[in-house]
C-alpha positions as CSV (number, residue, x, y, z in Angstrom):
1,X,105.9,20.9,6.6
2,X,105.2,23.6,4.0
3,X,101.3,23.6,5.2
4,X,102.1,23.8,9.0
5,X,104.4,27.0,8.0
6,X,101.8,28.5,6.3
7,X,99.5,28.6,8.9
8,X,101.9,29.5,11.3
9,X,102.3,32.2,9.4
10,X,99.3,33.6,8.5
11,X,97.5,32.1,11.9
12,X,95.6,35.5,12.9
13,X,94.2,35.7,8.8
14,X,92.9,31.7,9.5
15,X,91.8,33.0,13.2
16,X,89.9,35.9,11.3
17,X,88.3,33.4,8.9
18,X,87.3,31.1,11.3
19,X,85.5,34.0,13.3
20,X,84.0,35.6,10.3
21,X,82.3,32.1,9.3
22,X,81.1,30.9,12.8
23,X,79.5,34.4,13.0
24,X,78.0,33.5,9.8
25,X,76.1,29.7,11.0
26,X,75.5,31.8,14.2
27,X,73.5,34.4,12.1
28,X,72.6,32.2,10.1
29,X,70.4,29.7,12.9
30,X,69.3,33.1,14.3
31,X,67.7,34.1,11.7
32,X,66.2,30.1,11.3
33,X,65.4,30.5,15.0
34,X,63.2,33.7,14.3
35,X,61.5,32.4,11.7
36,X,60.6,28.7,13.1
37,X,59.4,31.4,16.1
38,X,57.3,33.5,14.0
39,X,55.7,30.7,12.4
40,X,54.5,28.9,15.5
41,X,53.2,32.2,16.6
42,X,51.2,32.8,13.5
43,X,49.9,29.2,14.0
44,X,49.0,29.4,17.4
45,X,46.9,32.9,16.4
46,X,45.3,31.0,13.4
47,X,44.5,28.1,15.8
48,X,42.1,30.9,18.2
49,X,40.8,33.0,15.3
50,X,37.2,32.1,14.4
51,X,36.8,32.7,10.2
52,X,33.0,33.7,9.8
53,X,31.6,33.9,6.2
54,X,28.1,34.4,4.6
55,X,27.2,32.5,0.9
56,X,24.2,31.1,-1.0
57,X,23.2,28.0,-1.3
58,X,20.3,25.9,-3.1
59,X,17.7,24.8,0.0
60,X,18.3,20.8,0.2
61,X,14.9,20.1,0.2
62,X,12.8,22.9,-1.9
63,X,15.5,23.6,-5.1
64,X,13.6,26.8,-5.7
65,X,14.7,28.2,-2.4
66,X,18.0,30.6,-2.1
67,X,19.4,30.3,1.3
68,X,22.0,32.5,2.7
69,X,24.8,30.5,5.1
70,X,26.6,32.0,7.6
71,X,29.2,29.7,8.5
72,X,32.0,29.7,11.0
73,X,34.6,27.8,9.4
74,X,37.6,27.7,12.2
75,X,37.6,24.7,14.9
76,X,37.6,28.5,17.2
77,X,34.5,30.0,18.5
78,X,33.2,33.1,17.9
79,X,31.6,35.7,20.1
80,X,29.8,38.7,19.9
81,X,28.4,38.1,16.5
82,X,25.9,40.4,14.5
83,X,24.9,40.8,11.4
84,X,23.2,42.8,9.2
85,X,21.9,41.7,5.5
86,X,21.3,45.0,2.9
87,X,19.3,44.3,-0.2
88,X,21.0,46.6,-3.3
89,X,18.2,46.4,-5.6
90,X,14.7,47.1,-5.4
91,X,13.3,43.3,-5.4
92,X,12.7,41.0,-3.9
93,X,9.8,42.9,-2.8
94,X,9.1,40.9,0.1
95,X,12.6,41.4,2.2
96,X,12.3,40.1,5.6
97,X,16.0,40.9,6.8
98,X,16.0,44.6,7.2
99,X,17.5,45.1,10.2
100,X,16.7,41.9,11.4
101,X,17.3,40.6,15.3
102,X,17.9,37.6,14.3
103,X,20.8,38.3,12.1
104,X,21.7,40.9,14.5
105,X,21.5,39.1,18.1
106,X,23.5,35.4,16.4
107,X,26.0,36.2,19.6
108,X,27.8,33.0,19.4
109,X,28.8,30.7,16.7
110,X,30.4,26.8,17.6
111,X,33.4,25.4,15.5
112,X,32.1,24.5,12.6
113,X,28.7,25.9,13.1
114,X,26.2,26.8,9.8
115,X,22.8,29.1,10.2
116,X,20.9,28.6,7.3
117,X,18.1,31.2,6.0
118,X,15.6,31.5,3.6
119,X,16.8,34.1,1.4
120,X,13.9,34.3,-1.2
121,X,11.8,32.3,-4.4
122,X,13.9,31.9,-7.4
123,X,11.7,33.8,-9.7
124,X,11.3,36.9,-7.4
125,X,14.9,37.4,-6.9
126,X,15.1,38.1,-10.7
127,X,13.7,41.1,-12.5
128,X,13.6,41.4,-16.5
129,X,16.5,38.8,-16.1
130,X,18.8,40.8,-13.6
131,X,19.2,39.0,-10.2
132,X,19.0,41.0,-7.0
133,X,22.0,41.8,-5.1
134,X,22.8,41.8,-1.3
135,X,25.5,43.1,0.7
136,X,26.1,41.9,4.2
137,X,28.5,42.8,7.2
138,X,29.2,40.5,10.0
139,X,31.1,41.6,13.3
140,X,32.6,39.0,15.3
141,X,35.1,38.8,18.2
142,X,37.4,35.6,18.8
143,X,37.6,34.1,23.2
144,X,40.9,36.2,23.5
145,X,39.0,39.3,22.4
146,X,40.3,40.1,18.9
147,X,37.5,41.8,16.3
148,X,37.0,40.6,12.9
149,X,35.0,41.6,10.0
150,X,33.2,39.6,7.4
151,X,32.2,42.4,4.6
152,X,30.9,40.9,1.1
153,X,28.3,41.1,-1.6
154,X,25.9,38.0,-2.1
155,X,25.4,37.4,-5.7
156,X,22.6,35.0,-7.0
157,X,24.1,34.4,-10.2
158,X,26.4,31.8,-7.7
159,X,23.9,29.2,-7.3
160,X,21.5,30.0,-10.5
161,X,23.2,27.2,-12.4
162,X,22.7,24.7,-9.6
163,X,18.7,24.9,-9.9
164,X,15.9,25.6,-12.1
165,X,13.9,28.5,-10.8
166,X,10.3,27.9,-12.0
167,X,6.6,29.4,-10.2
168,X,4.6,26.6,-9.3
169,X,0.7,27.1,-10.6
170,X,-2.2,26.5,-8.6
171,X,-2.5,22.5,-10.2
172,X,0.8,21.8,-8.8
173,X,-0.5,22.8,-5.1
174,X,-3.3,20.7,-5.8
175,X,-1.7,17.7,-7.3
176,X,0.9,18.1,-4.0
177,X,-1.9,18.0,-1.7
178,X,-3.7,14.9,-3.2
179,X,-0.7,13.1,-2.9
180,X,-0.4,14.4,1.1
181,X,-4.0,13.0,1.5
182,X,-3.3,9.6,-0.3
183,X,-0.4,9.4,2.3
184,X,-2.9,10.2,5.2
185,X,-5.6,8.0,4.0
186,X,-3.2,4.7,3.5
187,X,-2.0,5.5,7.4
188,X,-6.0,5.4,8.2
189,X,-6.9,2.4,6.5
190,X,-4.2,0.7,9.1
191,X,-6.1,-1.3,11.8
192,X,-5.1,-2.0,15.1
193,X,-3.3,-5.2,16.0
194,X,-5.2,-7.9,18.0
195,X,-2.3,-8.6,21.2
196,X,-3.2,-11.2,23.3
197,X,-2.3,-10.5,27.4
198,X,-0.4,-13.6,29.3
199,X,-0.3,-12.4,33.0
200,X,1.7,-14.4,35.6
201,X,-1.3,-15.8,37.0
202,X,-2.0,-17.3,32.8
203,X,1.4,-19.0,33.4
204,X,0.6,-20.4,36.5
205,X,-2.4,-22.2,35.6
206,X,-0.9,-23.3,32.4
207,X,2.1,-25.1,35.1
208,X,-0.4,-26.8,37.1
209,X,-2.0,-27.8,33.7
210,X,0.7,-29.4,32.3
211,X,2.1,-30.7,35.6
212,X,-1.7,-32.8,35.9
213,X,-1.1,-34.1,32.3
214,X,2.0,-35.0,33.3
215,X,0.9,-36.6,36.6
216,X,-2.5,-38.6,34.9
217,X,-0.2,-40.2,31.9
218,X,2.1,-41.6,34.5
219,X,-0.9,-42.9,36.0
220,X,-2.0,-44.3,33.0
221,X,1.1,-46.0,32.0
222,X,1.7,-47.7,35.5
223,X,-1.6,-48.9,34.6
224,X,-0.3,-50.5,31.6
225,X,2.8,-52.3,33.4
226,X,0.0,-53.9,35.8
227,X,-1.7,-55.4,33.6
């Protein structure tokens, strides 16, 4: 057959193309091989490496709180961790975080694990309209012993939309405080609840009670029959 002849004849080109394309799917899975490889090896990295970060937030309770977070946001633990909280402008006035040990001795943060701190008052973090700046560092190392860095500025102007900053006056303390004593008075005016005691020995008596009612109404109606 004209086909059969042809390869007959040309067998070591056909050989040569055969090779040339098996090299190709062998270089070819290879390569898919390394890849598949490198992927799981970047996962399995990602899966032990803590991700610490630092934000503000709007305290739940008091809206005219700023809190900073610092949040470990892996399901990996972290070790070793210390921070340290700079203040860029010249308010708030009263800063309590310069060089602070507790920002500085955290140590160890849990999967998933948030500190939360009072960063300042609304109205003090401002000055003729300008809202303070912070910068802070965080130093971390994951359980196999790899260092990380968490190194950001904290602006304000990320949760001033979610709050109204306002001062409260002296008449909003005092209105607070009546309310706290109306609360206190109404838990006062409670009295104590009369509880009567039914000891075993109650129970007994009651027993031979009922028993000798029993006892005298059979007596009675036996009585009755008789008659």
């Amino acid at each position: 057959m004209p086909i059969i002849d042809t390869l007959n004849d040309n067998a070591g080109a056909v050989t040569g193309v055969a090779t040339a394309a098996l090299l190709l799917v062998t270089a070819f899975y290879a390569w898919t091989t390394h890849r598949l490889f490198k992927e799981a090896k970047v996962t399995r990295l990602l899966a032990g490496e803590p991700r610490v970060v630092a934000y503000l937030r709007v305290n739940e309770v008091h809206s005219n709180i700023v809190q900073m977070h610092i949040a470990n946001l892996s399901t990996a633990a972290a070790i070793g961790v210390s921070a340290q909280l700079e203040r860029l402008t010249d308010w708030p006035t009263e800063f309590y975080f310069e060089n602070s040990k507790i920002l500085r001795d955290i140590s160890y943060l849990r999967p998933h694990e948030v500190l939360k701190f009072d960063l300042g008052v609304g109205p003090s973090l401002f000055r003729d309209k300008e809202p303070a700046r912070f910068r802070i560092k965080i130093g971390y190392v994951s359980l196999d012993g790899r260092a990380f860095k968490f190194d950001r500025e904290l602006y304000i102007e990320s949760v001033e939309g979610h709050s109204h900053f306002r001062i409260y006056s002296i008449d909003d303390v005092a209105r607070r405080l009546e309310d706290i004593a109306k609360t206190l008075q109404s838990f006062a005016g409670f009295k104590r609840m009369q509880v009567d005691t039914f000891t075993s020995q109650d129970r007994r008596k009651e027993r031979e009670l009922r028993a000798r009612e029993r006892k005298e109404l059979q007596q009675s109606r036996n009585e009755t029959k008789g008659n």
